[in-house]
C-alpha positions in Angstrom: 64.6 88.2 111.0 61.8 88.2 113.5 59.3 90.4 113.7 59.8 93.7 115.5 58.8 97.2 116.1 60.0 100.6 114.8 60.2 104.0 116.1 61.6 106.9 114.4 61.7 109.9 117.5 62.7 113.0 116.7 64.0 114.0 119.6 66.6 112.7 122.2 63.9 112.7 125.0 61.5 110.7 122.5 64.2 108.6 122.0 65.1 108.0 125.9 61.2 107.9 126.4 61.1 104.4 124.0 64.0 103.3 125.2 62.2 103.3 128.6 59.2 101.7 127.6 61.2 98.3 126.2 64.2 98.5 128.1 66.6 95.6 127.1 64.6 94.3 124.4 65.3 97.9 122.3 67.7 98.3 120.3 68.7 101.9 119.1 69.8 102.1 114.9 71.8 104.7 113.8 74.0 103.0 110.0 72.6 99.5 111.0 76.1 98.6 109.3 77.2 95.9 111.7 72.9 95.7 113.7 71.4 94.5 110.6 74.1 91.8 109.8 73.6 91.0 113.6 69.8 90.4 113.5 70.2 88.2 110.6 72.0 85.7 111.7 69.7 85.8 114.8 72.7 86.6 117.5 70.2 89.6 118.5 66.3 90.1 118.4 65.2 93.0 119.7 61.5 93.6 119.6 62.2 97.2 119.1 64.4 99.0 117.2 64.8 102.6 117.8 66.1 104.8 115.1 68.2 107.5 115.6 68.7 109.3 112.3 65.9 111.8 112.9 66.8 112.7 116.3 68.2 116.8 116.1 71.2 118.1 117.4 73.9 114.6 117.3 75.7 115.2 114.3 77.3 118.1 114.2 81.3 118.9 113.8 82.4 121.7 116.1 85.3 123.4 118.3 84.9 123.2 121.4 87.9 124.3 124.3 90.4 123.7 121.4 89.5 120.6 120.7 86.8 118.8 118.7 83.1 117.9 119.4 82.0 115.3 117.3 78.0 114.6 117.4 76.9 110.9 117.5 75.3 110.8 114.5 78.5 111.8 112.7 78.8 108.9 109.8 82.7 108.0 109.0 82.9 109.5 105.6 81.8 113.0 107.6 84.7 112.8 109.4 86.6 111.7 107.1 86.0 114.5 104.6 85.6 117.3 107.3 88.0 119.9 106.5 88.0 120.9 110.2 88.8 117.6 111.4 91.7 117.5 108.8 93.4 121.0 110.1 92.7 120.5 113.4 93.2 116.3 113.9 94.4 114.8 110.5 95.3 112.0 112.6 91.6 111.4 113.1 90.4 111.6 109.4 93.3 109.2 108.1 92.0 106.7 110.9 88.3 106.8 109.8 89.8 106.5 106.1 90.9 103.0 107.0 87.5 101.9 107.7 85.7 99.4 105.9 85.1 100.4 102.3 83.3 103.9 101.4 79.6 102.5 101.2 79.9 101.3 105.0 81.8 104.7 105.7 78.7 106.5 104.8 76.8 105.0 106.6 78.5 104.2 109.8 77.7 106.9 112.5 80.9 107.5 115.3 78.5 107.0 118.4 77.1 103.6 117.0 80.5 102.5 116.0 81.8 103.2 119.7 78.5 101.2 121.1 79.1 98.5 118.9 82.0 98.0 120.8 83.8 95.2 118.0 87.7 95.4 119.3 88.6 94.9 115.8 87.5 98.2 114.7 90.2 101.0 113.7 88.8 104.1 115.0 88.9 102.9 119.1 92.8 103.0 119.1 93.1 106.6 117.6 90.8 107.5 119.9 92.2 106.3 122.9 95.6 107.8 122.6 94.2 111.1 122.1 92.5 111.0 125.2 88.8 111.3 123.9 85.5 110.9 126.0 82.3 110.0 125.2 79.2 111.8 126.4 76.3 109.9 127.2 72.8 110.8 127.6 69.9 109.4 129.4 66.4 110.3 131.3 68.3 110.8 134.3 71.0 113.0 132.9 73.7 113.0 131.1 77.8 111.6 132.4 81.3 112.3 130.3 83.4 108.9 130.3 87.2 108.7 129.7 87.1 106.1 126.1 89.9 104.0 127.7 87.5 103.5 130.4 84.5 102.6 128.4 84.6 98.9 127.1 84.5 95.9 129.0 84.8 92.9 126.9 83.5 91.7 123.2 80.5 94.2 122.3 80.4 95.4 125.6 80.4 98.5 127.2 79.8 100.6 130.5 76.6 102.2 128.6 73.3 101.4 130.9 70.5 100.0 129.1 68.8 103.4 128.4 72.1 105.6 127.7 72.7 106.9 123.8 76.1 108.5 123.0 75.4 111.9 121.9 78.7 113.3 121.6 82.6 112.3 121.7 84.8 114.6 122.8 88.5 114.5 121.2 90.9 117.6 122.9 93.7 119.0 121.1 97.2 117.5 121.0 99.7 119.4 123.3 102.7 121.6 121.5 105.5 119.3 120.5 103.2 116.5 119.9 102.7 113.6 117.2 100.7 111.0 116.5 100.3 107.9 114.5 98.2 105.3 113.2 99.0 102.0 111.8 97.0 98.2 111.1 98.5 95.1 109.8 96.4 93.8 107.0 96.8 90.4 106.1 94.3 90.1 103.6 92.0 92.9 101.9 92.1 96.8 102.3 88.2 96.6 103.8 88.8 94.4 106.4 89.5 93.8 110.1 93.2 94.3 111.1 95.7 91.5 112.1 97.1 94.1 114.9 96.7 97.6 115.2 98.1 100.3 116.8 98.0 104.4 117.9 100.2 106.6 119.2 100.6 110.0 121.0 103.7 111.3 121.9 104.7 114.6 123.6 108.8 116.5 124.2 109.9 119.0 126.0 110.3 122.0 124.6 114.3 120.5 123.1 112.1 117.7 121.8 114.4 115.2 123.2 112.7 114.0 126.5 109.3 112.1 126.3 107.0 114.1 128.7 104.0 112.3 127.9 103.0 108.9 125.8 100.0 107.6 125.3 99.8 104.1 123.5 96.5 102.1 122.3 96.1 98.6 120.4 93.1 96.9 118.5 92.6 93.6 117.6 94.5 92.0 120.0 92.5 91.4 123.0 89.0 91.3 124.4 88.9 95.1 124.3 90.6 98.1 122.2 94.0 98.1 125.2 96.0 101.0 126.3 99.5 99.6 127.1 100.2 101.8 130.2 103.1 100.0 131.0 104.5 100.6 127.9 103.7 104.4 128.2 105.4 104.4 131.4 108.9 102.8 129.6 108.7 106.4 127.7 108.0 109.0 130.3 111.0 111.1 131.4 113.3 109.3 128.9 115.9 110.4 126.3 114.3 109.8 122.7 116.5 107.0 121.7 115.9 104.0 119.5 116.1 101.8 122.5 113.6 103.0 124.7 111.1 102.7 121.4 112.0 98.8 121.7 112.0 98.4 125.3 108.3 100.2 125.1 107.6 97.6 122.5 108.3 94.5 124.6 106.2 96.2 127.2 103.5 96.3 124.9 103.5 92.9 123.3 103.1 92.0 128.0 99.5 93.8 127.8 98.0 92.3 125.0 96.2 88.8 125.0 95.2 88.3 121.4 93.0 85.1 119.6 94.0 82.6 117.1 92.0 83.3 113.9 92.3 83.5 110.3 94.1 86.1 110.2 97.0 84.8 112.3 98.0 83.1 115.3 97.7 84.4 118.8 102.0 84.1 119.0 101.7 85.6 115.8 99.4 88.8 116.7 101.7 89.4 120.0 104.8 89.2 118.8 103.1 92.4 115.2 101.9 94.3 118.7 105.2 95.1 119.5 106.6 95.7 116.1 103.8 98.1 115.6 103.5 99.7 118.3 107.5 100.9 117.3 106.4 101.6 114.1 104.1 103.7 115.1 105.7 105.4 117.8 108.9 106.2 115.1 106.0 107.4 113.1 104.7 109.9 115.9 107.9 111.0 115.9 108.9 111.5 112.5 105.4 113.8 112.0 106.3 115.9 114.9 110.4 116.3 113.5 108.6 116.8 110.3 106.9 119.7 111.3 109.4 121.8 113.1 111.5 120.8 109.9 109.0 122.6 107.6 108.8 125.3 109.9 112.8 126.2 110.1 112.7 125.7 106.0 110.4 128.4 105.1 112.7 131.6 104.3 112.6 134.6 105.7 111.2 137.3 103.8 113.3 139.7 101.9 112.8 143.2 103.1 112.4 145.7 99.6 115.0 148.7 99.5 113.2 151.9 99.9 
């Protein structure tokens, strides 16, 4: 690696201030998980790296207007492990559970993950279909941004040079909601996915009309992609097996996946639309599931007096 600077602030404005100074030749740190491998093989070379793990206030877990507020700083394994997160969006621990292996996890932060902006990552998908923003923070002030609105193409984002994610925002799912997450792993449990997929789906109050659907893929394009087209197939509809296929070939239309390793670009298309049903029966089954267990519990005997 080249030789470079380092500066540990302790505060968000110290931060902002070095960012400042340097401007496009800084590089904040938070895990260093995917930067240091980066500045290794010499495809970055900032003469500046900012570090972030001092900085107060970014990595905290909290409720905020029902849903979550998730701090920057957050590592995966946090989230994983956060009892909160677990009763309030399991769906998001078991996503951040796929990650990598448990060393990366702990060191991984959510923000830096999210400014890394790799669209083979598991955790952008999730996020997507359950609608979360991501606050960012700079000298001028601070701006919320919609996460399906936030990359723009292979480690790239809408982030200016001296913005720093300070919190994500995930709201709480509406009533008769469920949601899934899948990946296609071709090879090892730690790595990247062959295809990927999230769902979110919300009924009426019968649970037999789809009132809303939200539907998000990784690994299969430039960017994590929100198959709106596919969403829209779902909207209004009966829930019936073939509007879950007929969403499916919409999706596999909004993808535009790579040849790799770990399968073909035909290949990757035609898994997109498998799981995206998958996951999408799997939203369902969660939500059944849980007006099942709720019918099941007996009522309780009242004692002669």
């Amino acid at each position: 690696m080249i030789p470079f600077e380092y500066r540990t602030p302790k505060s968000l404005k110290e931060a902002q201030k070095d960012l400042k100074e340097f401007g496009t030749d800084a590089k904040l740190i938070a895990g260093g998980t995917a930067l240091v491998i980066m500045m290794k093989q010499r495809l970055v070379r900032p003469t500046c790296l900012i570090s972030l793990r001092s900085v107060r206030g970014l990595n905290g877990i909290t409720q905020k207007d029902g849903g979550l507020r998730i701090g920057g700083l957050v590592t995966h394994r946090e989230l994983e492990t956060s009892s909160l997160v677990r009763r309030r969006l399991p769906l998001l621990a078991e996503t951040y559970r796929h990650v990598a292996t448990i060393r990366v996890r702990t060191m991984a932060t959510v923000g830096g993950g999210l400014a890394h902006a790799d669209p083979n990552q598991d955790p952008p998908p999730t996020l997507i279909a359950l609608g979360a923003t991501v606050k960012a923070g700079s000298s001028n002030g601070s701006r919320v941004i919609p996460l399906d609105g936030f990359f723009t193409d292979y480690y790239e984002t809408v982030l200016k040079p001296d913005e720093v994610i300070t919190e994500v925002f995930v709201p709480r799912l509406p009533a008769n909601s469920g949601a899934a997450f899948l990946k296609f792993l071709p090879r090892t449990a730690d790595d990247y996915a062959t295809v990927s997929a999230a769902t979110v789906v919300t009924l009426d109050r019968a649970r037999k009309i789809f009132t809303d659907v939200r539907i998000a893929l990784g690994s299969v394009g430039t960017t994590p992609i929100r198959a709106r087209e596919a969403e829209a197939v779902l909207r209004g509809q009966p829930v019936k097996a073939e509007a879950l296929r007929e969403a499916a070939e919409k999706a596999k239309q909004a993808v535009d996946p790579v040849s790799d390793f770990r399968g073909s670009a035909s290949y990757k298309k035609e898994m997109a639309g498998v799981f995206v049903r998958r996951a999408l029966e799997k939203a369902l089954e969660g939500l059944s599931g849980r007006g099942k267990a709720k019918r099941s519990r007996p009522a309780p005997k009242r004692r002669k007096r």
